[in-house]
Structure formats: structure tokens, C-alpha cells
C-alpha positions as CSV (number, residue, x, y, z in Angstrom):
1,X,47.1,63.0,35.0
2,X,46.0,66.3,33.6
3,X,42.6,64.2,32.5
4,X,41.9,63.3,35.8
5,X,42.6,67.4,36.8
6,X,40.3,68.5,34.8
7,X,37.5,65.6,35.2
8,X,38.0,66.9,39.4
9,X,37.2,70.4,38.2
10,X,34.3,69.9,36.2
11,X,33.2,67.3,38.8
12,X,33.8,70.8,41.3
13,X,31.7,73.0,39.1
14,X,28.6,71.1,38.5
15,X,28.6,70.4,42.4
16,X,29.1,74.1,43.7
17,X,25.8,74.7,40.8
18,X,23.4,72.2,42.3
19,X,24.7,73.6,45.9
20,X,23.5,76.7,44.8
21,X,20.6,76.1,43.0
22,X,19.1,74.0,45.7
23,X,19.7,77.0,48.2
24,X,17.9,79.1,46.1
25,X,15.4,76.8,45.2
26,X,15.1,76.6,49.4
27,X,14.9,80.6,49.8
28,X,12.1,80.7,46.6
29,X,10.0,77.7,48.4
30,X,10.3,79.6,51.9
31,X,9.2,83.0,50.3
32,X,6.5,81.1,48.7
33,X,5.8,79.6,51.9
34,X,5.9,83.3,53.7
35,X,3.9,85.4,51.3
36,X,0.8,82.3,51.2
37,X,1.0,82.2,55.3
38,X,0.8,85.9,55.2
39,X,-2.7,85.7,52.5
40,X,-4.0,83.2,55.3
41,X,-3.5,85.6,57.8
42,X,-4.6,88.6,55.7
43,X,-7.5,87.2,54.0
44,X,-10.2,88.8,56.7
45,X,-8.5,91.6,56.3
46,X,-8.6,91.9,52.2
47,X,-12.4,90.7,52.3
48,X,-13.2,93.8,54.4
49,X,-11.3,95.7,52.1
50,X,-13.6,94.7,49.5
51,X,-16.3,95.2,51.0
52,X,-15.3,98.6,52.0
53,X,-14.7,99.2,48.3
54,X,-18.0,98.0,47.4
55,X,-19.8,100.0,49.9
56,X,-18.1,103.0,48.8
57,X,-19.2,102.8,45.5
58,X,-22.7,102.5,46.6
59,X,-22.5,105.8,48.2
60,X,-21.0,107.4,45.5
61,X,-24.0,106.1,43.1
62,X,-26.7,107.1,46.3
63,X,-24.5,110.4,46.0
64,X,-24.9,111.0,42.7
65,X,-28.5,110.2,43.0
66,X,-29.3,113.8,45.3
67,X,-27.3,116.0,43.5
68,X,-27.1,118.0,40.7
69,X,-27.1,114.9,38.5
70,X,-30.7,114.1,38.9
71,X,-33.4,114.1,36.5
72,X,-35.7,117.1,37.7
73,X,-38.1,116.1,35.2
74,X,-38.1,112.3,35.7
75,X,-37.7,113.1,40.0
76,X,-41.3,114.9,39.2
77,X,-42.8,112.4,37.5
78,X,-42.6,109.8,39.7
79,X,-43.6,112.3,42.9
80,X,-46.7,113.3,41.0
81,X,-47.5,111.0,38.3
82,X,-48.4,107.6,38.0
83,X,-51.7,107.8,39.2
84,X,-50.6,109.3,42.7
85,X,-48.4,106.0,43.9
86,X,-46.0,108.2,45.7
87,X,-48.9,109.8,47.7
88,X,-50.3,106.8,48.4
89,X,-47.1,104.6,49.6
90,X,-45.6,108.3,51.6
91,X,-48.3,107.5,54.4
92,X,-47.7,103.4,54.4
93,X,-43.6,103.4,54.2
94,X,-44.0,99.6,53.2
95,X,-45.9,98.2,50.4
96,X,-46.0,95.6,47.8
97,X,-46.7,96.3,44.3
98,X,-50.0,93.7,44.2
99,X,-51.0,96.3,46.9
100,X,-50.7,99.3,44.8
101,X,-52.8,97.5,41.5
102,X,-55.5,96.8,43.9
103,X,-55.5,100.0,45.5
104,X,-55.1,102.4,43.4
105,X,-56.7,100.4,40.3
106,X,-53.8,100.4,38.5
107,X,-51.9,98.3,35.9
108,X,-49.2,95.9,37.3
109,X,-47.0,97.6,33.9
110,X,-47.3,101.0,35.9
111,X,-46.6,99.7,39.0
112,X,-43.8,98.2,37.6
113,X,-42.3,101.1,35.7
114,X,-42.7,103.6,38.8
115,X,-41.3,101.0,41.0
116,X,-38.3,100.8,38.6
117,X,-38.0,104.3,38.5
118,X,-38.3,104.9,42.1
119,X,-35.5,102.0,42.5
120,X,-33.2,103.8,40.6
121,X,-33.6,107.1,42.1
122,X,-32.6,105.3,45.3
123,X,-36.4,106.5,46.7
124,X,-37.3,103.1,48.0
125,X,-35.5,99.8,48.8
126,X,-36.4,95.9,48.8
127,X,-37.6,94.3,52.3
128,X,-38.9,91.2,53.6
129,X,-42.1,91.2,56.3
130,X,-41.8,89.4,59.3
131,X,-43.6,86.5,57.4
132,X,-40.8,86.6,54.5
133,X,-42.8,88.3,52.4
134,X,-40.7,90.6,49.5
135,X,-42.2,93.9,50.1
136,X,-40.7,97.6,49.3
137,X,-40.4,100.4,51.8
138,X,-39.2,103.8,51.8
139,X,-35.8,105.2,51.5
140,X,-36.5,108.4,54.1
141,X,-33.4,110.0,53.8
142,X,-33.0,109.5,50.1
143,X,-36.5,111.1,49.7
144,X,-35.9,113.9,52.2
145,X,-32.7,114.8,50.1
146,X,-35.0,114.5,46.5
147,X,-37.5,116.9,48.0
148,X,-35.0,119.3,49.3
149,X,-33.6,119.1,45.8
150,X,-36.7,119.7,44.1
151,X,-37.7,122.5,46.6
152,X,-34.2,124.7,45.8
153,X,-33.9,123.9,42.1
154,X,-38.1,125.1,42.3
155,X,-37.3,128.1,44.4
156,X,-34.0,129.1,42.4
157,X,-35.6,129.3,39.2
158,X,-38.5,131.4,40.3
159,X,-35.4,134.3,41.1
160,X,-37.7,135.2,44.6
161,X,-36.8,135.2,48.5
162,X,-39.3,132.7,49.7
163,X,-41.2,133.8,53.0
164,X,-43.0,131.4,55.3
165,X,-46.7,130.6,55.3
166,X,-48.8,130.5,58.1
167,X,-51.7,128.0,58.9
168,X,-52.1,124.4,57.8
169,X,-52.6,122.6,55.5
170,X,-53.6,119.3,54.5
171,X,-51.3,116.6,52.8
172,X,-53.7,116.3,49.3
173,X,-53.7,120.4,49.1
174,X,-50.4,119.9,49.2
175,X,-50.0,117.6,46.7
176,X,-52.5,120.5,45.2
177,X,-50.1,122.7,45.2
178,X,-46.6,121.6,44.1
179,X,-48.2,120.0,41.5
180,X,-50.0,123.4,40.5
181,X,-46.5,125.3,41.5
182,X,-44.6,122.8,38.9
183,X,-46.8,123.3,36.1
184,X,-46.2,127.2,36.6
185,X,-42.2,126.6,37.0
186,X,-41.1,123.1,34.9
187,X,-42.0,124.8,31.3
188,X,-39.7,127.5,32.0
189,X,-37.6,126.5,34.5
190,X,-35.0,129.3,34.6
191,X,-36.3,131.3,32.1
192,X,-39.0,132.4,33.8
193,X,-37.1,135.1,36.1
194,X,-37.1,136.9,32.4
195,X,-40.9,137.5,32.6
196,X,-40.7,138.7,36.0
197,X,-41.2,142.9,36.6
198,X,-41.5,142.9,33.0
199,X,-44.4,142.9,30.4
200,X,-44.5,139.7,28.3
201,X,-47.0,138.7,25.7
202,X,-47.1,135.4,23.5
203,X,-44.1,136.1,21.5
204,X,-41.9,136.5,24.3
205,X,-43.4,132.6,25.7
206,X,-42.9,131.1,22.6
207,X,-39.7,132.6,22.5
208,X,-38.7,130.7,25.9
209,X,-40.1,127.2,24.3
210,X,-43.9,127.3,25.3
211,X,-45.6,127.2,22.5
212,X,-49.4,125.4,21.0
213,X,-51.4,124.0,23.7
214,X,-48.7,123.7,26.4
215,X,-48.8,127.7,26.1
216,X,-52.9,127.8,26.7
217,X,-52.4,125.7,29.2
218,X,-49.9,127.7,31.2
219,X,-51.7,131.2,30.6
220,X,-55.1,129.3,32.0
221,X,-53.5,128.4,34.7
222,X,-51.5,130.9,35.6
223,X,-54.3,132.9,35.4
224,X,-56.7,131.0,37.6
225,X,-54.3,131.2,40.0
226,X,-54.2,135.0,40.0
227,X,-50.0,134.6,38.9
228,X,-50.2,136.8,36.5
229,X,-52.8,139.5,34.9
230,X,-53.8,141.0,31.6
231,X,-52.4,144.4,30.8
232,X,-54.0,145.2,27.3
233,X,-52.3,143.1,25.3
234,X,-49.5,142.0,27.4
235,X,-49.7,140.2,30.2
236,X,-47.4,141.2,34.4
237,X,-47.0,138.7,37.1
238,X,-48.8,140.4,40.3
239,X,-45.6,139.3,42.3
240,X,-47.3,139.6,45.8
241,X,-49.5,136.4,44.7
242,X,-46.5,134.8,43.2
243,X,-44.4,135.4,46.0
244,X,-47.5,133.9,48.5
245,X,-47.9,130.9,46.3
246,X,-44.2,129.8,46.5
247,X,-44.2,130.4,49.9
248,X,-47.8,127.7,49.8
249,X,-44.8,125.2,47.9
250,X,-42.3,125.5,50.1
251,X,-44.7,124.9,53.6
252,X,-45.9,122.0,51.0
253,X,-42.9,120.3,51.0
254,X,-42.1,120.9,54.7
255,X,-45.6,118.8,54.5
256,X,-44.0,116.2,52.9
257,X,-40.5,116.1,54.3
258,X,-42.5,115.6,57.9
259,X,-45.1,113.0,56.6
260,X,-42.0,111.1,55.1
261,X,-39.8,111.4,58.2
262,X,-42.8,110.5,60.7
């Protein structure tokens, strides 16, 4: 009798343990079943958050590109070297690189490399014609933000109030003149508000870095352009012309800013 007992209980227990792991097994399959239903209905909604993600790292980079974080000299180099392609494409706003080697008589390598460059500075951006044709066109506000930059970073380390110029002037004297206005600046940079309302001779340039030919170079020039004058054997900025001739630089790239906005 007590067999049978304890055959009933055990019966009992292993019952009452598949009752309750089948309920639970239910209430794991209907969770399952609630959290997939709820991706379905969520999935539009995670893909737009995504692509939210996505976009906001883009304008982080784009941000990054016009701020402090920018190459000055490499931002220059691509304005003003490559055998003028940035004057060229700023009064087309669409081009193709075959266009640019044909042009402007240029290797498709330098096309290439300022097209890279200009890519990764944000400058311009990939396009297709109304023909489908992959062509490249100009990134206005980028550029706008690049020459602003270039303009204040210019303006700052000259150490002067700038005052505005009047008349005008074309856009190649104003290519003219930022160039001429960098290659008074860039060796310096910020060391050249020490030479200001000061003396300076040779010592003192090589002493800020210019030294060899760079050094002839920057006294011819700044010379032709009446920047500075000889004292004996020292040499004075005549800041009257200096101050006029970053004034000329800042109505040049207003120049610019317009011709790229227009």
C-alpha cells in the first residue's frame, strides 16, 4: 500500500513540473512572439534612427572640416595651386575632371590629386548631369566657410584692424592679391606681429624660421610691394601700406565669397 503512496506522489510531482514548465514555456514563446511583433512594427522607426546616426556623423566630419582643425596650409594649396583649378571651376560650379586636363593643360595625376584634396576638405561634391554623366560641382557653403576661415586666421595673424577698401576689382587681381597677401603672411604666420612697430634685420627672420632663399624671397617681395622699407641696416614695416594691402585681401575674398555664392 505504501508503494502504491508513494508511486501516486511521484506520479504528482513530475505532473505539477511539466504543468509548469509548459506554462512557462507558453509565457517565453508569447514574449518572443511580443518583442518580434514589436521589431516589425519598429523597424521604420530604427532605420531612421540609423540613418539619423549616419547623418550626424557626416556633419560632425563637415564640422570639423571649417574649423580650427583644418589644414591652413593644405586649404591654400588647393585655392591657389594646382595650376589655378580652383579659379577656373569658382566661375563654372560644375565640372568634370577630363574638362579641367583639356582646359587648363594639365595632367589627369593633378587633376586627380586636387580633386582628392578638394573631396576631402568637403569643397566640392559628386553629381550626375541631366544626361547621367558623373560630374563634380561645388560645395558653396563649405567654400564660403574655408574662405571665411582663411580670411580670419590671415587677418589674426597680421595683429591689425582691417578697414574696408573702396573701388573694384577684378576676380584674377584678386587672386593677385591673396596670393601676394599669403606669401607675406604663411612664412610667419603669427610671428609676424613681432616684426611689427619694430626694427628687424635678418637675424631676427631667421630667428622666426625664414631662412636661405625662402628669406630673399620674402624681403623681394615684401619690398616690391612697398610692406616694408630699408632703415640702414635694418629693415620697418610702413604700416599705412600694410594696413591698405590687407584691407585689398579682405575686399578679395568678399570677391570670392560673391563669385562662389552667385
Amino acid at each position: 500500500m505504501l508503494d502504491y503512496v508513494l508511486l501516486f506522489l511521484i506520479l504528482g510531482i513530475v505532473a505539477l513540473v511539466l504543468i509548469i514548465h509548459s506554462l512557462a514555456s507558453r509565457d517565453d514563446l508569447l514574449e518572443r512572439r511580443v518583442l518580434e511583433r514589436a521589431s516589425r512594427a519598429d523597424i521604420i522607426s530604427l532605420n531612421h534612427l540609423k540613418i539619423a546616426r549616419k547623418l550626424s556623423k557626416l556633419e560632425e566630419e563637415e564640422s570639423k572640416r571649417v574649423s580650427g582643425e583644418i589644414d591652413i596650409d593644405k586649404l591654400v594649396m588647393t585655392l591657389l595651386g594646382f595650376g589655378g583649378i580652383f579659379r577656373f571651376v569658382l566661375t563654372r560650379k560644375m565640372f568634370s575632371p577630363r574638362e579641367l586636363v583639356v582646359e587648363l593643360g594639365l595632367t589627369m595625376d593633378t587633376v586627380r590629386e586636387w580633386v582628392n584634396n578638394a573631396l576631402e576638405m568637403g569643397m566640392i561634391e559628386k553629381t550626375k548631369s541631366a544626361h547621367g554623366v558623373f560630374l563634380y560641382q561645388l560645395n558653396k557653403r563649405v567654400i564660403v566657410d574655408h574662405l571665411d576661415f582663411l580670411r580670419n586666421n590671415i587677418i589674426d595673424f597680421a595683429g591689425i584692424r582691417v578697414e574696408r577698401v573702396l573701388g573694384e576689382i577684378s576676380l584674377e587681381e584678386a587672386f593677385n592679391t591673396i596670393r601676394e597677401a599669403l606669401a607675406i603672411i604663411m612664412p610667419l604666420k603669427e610671428n609676424l606681429r613681432q616684426l611689427l612697430n619694430t626694427r628687424f634685420n635678418i637675424s631676427d627672420l631667421e630667428r622666426l624660421n625664414i631662412s636661405g632663399p625662402a628669406l630673399n624671397r620674402w624681403l623681394d617681395d615684401a619690398e616690391r610691394l612697398n610692406i616694408i622699407h630699408r632703415e640702414e641696416s635694418n629693415y620697418v614695416f610702413d604700416m599705412n601700406n600694410f594696413r591698405d594691402f590687407i584691407g585689398r585681401f579682405n575686399q578679395s575674398i568678399d570677391l570670392l565669397i560673391n563669385y562662389t555664392l552667385y
